[in-house]
C-alpha positions in Angstrom: 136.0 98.4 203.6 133.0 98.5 201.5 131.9 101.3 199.6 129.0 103.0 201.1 125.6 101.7 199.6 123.4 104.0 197.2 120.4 103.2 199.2 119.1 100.9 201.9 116.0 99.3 202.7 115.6 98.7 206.5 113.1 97.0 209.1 111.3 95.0 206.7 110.0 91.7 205.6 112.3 90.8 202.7 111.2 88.1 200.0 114.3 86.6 198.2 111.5 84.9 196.0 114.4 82.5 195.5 114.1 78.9 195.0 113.1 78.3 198.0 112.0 81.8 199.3 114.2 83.0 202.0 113.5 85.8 203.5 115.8 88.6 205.4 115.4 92.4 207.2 116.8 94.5 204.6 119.0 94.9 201.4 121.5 97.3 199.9 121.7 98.8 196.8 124.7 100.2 194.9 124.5 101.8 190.9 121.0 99.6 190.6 122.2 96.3 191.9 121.0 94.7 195.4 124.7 94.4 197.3 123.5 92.8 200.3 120.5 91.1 201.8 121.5 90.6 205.4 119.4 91.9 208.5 119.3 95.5 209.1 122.3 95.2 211.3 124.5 93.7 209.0 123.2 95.9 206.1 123.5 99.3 208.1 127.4 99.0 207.8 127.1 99.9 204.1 125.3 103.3 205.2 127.2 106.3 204.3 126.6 110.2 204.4 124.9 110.5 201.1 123.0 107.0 201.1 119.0 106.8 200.9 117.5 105.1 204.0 114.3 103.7 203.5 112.6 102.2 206.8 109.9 99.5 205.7 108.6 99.4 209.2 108.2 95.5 208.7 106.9 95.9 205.4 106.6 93.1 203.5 109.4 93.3 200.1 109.8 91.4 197.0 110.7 91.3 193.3 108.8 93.5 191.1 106.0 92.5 188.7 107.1 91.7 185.1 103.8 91.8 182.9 105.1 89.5 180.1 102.4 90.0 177.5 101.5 93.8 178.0 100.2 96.6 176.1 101.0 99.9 177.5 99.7 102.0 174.4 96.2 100.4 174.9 96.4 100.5 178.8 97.4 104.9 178.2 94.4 104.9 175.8 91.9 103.5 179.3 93.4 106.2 181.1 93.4 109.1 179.0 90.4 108.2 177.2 86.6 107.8 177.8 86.0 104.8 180.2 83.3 102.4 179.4 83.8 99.5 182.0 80.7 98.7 183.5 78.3 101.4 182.6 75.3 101.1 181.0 74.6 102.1 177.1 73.5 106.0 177.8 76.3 106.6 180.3 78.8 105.1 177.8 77.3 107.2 174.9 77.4 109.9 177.2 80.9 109.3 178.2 81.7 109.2 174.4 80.9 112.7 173.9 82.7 114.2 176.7 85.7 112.7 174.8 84.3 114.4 171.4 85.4 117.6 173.1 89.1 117.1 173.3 91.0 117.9 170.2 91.7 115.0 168.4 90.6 113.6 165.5 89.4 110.4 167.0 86.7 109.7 169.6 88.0 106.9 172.0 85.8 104.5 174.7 88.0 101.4 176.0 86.1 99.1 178.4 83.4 96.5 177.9 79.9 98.5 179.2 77.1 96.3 180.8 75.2 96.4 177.4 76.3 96.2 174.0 77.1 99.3 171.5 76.4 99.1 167.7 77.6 101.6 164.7 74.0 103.2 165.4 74.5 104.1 169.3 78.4 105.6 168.5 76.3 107.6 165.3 74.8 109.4 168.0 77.8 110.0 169.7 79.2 112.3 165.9 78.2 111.9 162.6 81.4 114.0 161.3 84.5 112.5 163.3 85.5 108.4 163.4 84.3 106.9 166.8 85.4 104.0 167.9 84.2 101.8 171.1 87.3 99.3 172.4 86.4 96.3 174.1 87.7 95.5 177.7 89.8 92.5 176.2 90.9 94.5 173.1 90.0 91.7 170.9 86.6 93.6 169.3 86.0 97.3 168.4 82.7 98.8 167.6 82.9 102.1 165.3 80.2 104.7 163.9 80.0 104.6 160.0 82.8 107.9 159.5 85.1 105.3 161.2 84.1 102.6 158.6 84.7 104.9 155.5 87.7 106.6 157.5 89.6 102.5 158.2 88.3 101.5 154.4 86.4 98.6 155.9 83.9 97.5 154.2 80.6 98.5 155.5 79.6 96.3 158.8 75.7 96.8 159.7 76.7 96.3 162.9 80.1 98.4 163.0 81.6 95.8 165.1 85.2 94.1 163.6 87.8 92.3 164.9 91.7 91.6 164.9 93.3 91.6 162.5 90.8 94.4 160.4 90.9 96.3 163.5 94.7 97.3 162.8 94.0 100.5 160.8 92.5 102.0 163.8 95.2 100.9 165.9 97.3 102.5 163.8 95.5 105.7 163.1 95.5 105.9 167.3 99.3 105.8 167.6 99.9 107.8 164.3 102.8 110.5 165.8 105.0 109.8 168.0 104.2 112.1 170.3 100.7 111.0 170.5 102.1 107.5 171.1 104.6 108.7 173.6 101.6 110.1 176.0 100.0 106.9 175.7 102.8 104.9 176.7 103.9 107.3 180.0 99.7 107.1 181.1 100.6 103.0 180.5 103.7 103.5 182.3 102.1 105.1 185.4 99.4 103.1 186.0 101.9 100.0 185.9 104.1 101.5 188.4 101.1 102.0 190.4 100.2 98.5 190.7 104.1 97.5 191.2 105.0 96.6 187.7 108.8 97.3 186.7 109.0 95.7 183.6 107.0 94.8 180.5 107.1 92.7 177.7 104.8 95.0 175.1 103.4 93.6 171.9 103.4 96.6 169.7 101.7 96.7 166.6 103.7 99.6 164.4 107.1 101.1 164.5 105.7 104.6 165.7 105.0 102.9 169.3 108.4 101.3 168.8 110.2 104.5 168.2 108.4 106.3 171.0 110.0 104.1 173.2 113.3 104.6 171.7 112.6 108.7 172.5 111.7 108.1 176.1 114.4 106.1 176.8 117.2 108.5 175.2 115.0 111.2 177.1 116.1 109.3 180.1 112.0 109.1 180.9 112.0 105.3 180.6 111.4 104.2 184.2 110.7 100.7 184.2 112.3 98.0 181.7 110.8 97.0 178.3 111.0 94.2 175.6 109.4 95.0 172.4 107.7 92.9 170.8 106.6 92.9 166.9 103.5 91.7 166.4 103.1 90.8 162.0 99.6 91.1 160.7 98.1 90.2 157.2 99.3 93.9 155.8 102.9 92.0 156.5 102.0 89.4 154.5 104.8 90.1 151.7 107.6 90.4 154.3 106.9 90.4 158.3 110.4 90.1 158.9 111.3 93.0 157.4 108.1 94.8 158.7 109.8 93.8 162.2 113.1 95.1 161.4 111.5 98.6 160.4 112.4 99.0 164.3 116.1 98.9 163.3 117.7 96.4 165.9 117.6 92.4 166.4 116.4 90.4 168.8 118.3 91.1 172.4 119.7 93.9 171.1 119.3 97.6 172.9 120.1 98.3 177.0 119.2 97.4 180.2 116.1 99.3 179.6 114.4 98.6 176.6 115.3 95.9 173.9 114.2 94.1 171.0 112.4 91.3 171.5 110.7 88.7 169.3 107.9 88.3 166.4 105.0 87.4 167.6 103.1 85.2 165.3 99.0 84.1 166.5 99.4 80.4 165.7 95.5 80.1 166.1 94.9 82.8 163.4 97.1 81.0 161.0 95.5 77.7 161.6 92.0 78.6 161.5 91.7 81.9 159.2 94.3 80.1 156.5 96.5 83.4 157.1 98.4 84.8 154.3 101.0 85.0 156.5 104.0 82.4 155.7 103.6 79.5 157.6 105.7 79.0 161.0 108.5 77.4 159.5 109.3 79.8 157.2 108.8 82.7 159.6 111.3 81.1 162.2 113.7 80.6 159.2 113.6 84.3 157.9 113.8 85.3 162.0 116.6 83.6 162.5 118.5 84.6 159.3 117.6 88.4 160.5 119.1 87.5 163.5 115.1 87.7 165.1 113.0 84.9 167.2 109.6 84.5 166.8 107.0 83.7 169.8 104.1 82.1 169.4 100.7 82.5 170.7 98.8 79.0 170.5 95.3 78.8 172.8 94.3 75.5 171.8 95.8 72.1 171.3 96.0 71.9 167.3 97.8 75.1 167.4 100.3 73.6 170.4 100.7 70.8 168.3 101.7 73.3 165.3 104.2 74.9 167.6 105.8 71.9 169.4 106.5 70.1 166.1 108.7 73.5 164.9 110.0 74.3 168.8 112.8 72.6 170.5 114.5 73.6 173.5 114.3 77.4 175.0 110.9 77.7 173.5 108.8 80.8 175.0 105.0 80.7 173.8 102.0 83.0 174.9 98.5 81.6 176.4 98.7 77.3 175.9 95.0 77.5 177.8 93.9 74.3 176.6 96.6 71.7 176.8 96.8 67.8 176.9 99.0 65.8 179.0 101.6 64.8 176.4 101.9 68.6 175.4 102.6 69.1 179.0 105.2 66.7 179.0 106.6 67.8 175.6 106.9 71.5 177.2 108.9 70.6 180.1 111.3 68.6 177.7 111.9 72.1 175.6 112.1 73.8 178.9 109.5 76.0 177.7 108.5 78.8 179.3 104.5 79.6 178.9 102.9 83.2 180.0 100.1 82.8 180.8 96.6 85.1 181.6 94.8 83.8 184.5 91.7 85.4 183.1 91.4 82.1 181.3 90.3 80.9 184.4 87.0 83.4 184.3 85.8 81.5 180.9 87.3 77.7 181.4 85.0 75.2 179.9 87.3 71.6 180.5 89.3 70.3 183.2 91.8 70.7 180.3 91.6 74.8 180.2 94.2 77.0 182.9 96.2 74.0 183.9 98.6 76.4 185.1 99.4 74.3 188.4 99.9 71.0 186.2 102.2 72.9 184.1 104.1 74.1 187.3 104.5 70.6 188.6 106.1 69.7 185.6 108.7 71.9 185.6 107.4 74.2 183.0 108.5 77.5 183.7 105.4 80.2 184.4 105.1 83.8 183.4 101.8 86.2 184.1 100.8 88.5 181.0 97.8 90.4 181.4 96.9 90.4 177.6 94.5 93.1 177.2 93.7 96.8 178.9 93.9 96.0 182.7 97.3 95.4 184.2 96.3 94.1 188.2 99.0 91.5 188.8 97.8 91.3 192.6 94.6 90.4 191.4 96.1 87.8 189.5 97.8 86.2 191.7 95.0 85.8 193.8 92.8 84.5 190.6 96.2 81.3 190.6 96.2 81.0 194.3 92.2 80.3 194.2 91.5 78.9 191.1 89.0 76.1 191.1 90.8 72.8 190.4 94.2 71.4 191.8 95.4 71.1 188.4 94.5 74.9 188.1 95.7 76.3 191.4 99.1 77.7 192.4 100.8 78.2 195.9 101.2 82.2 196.8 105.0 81.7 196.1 104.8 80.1 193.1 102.3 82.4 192.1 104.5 85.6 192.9 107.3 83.9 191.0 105.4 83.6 187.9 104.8 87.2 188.3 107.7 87.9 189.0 109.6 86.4 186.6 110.9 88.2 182.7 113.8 88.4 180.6 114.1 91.5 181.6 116.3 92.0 184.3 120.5 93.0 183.6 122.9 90.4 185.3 121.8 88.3 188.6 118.8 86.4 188.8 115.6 87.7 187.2 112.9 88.1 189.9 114.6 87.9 192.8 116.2 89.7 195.4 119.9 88.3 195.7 123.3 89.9 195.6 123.6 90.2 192.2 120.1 91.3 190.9 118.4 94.2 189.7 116.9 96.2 192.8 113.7 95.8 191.1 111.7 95.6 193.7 107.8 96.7 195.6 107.1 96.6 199.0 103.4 96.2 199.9 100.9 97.2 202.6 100.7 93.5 203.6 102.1 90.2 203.3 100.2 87.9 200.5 101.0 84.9 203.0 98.5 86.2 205.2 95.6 88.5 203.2 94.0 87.8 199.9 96.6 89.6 197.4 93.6 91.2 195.3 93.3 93.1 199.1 96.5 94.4 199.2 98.0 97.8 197.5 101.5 98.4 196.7 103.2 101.0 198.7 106.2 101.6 196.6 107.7 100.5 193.6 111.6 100.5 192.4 113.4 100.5 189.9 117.4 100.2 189.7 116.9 101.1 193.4 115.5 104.5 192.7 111.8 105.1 194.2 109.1 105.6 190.7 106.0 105.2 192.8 105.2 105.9 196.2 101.0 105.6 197.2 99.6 108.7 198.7 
């Protein structure tokens, strides 16, 4: 006789997101790993005295979200920090100063307000303490003129600067690791919220890295992390061993959180003329360090740069714009692209988002959201009704972009099958049926253990 099942999950509409999607009534759970997908019948044998029941009542089930290019420091700052999406200049200046009363040395707005700030607007805000103004996408910050002199930047009329002179105040945001830690559980939260249970987070310093490290020994991590080391030109002399400042190689760590790879902005390279070391020489010094490096390539020189140093297992962020051949020479790698379907919102060419060609190829799909707002049901709606056909994916094959991350211990990652993780969300409705952007997540699990249930 079986031993009696940790937890089951009863009366629902179960989503294998297999290849092809079956579905089933209910699944069993037993130390974090799905036992049985059967109907509720069938799985009701492996109830025992001390086993969770969970009744979906015909709730629709299926993998959880893996956000494969996430940052859960930057998402903690947008929720624990002055909110400046949408508002006009005066409410985000006024914003601003509510934030000037907490004790810290830093003033903080994340979001992308209706009109622009400049150093004099954030001036107003404190002429004595660094404020700094985040954009929605992360890629631009705006700071008053103590944040100049405080970052050593070089006076910008302006006060507006980019990646990578923006790293300073990244750093100075994350400096402590408690400070870092708070961030990531706010990140943490709101990803659990909106059915995420595992991330791939492109972290900037060690201190994020080693926060991580704490919550996970604490036993706090509750959803399943890669980190990822991002070099910038203050690595120049040696971003491999800037990246091993975190202390373990590539793959190494738990079931929870583990090193990932070096993520190197092939664009930046290409076009700035980067003091970094070219990609060749980064992927030989990885590999001798026993690291990977993934690279981030928008455009079609940079694809070109990475296919010519890429061969097979290849995992690259973004590929918006991308020619035929390049296609073609993905699918031969059996490359797997993440991609940000808020490309879509800014596509100029029928060459830009060509996230369903990709698909048909057999390219291998993963979503990231890439900046400060993690909505993965949103984004699968954005695939499902994208403009073009080249563009467009089914729901299913959207969900199993989503879905999918090399995150998951033993089984198949993103699904539900004996075997797997019990990674999984159940939602208010079935994304078959309703516009996913119009659904909410009702739960979210991890390891088969309930970390968010909606009010």
């Amino acid at each position: 006789m079986a031993a009696p099942a940790d937890a089951i999950f009863v009366d629902g509409e179960v989503h294998t997101l297999s290849h092809p999607d079956q579905t089933a009534e209910a699944f069993a759970v037993r130390d974090g790993i799905v036992v049985r997908v059967a109907d509720t019948y069938e799985v009701e044998f492996l109830e025992g005295i001390e086993t969770t029941r969970v009744d979906l009542d015909g709730r629709p089930v299926i993998p959880g979200f893996v956000d494969a290019n996430a940052h859960l420091l930057g998402i903690g700052l947008r929720r624990r920090r002055a909110d400046l999406s949408g508002v006009d200049a005066e409410t985000a200046r006024s914003r601003l100063r509510t934030d000037a009363q907490r004790d810290r040395e830093w003033v903080v707005g994340v979001g992308s307000p209706n009109a622009s700030l400049d150093r004099t607007d954030l001036d107003a805000v404190s002429e004595t303490r660094p404020v700094v103004a985040i954009s929605g996408d992360r890629k631009t910050m705006t700071l008053n003129s103590v944040a100049v002199d405080t970052i050593g930047h070089e006076p910008v009329e302006s006060g507006v600067v980019e990646w990578p002179d923006s790293r300073p105040v990244w750093e100075a945001l994350a400096s402590g690791r408690d400070r870092a830690r708070d961030l990531i559980e706010a990140g943490i939260e709101h990803a659990h919220r909106h059915g995420v249970t595992g991330v791939q987070d492109d972290v900037l310093t060690a201190t994020t890295a080693r926060a991580y490290q704490a919550l996970d020994r604490a036993g706090a991590l509750s959803l399943r992390v890669q980190v990822d080391r991002r070099p910038a030109v203050g690595d120049a002399g040696d971003p491999i061993a800037a990246a091993r400042t975190l202390g373990i190689p590539t793959g190494a760590g738990n079931d929870r959180l583990r090193m990932g790879a070096i993520r190197v902005d092939v664009d930046q390279q290409l076009a700035d003329e980067s003091t970094l070391p070219s990609l060749a020489a980064l992927r030989e010094a990885a590999s001798a360090a026993g690291l990977t490096v993934r690279p981030l390539a928008t455009d079609e020189q940079a694809l070109d740069e990475v296919l010519s140093e890429f061969e097979a297992g290849l995992v690259i962020d973004r590929a918006d714009r991308v020619r035929d051949d390049q296609i073609r020479a993905l699918a031969a790698r059996l490359a797997t692209v993440v991609v940000s379907p808020d490309t879509l919102d800014r596509a100029e060419s029928g060459r830009d988002g060509r996230y369903g060609r990709l698909h048909a190829a057999g390219v291998s799909l993963s979503l990231g959201s890439d900046g400060f707002s993690m909505a993965p049901l949103r984004a699968i709606e954005r695939l499902r009704s994208a403009p073009g056909p080249e563009q467009r994916l089914a729901v299913t094959e959207a969900l199993q972009a989503g879905t999918r991350g090399p995150l998951a211990r033993g089984g198949s990652p993103g699904t539900i099958e004996v075997g797997a993780p019990a990674d999984v969300i159940v939602l208010s409705d079935s994304p078959w049926d309703r516009p996913a952007s119009e659904l909410s997540v009702d739960l979210t699990v991890v390891d088969g253990e309930i970390v968010y249930e909606r009010p």
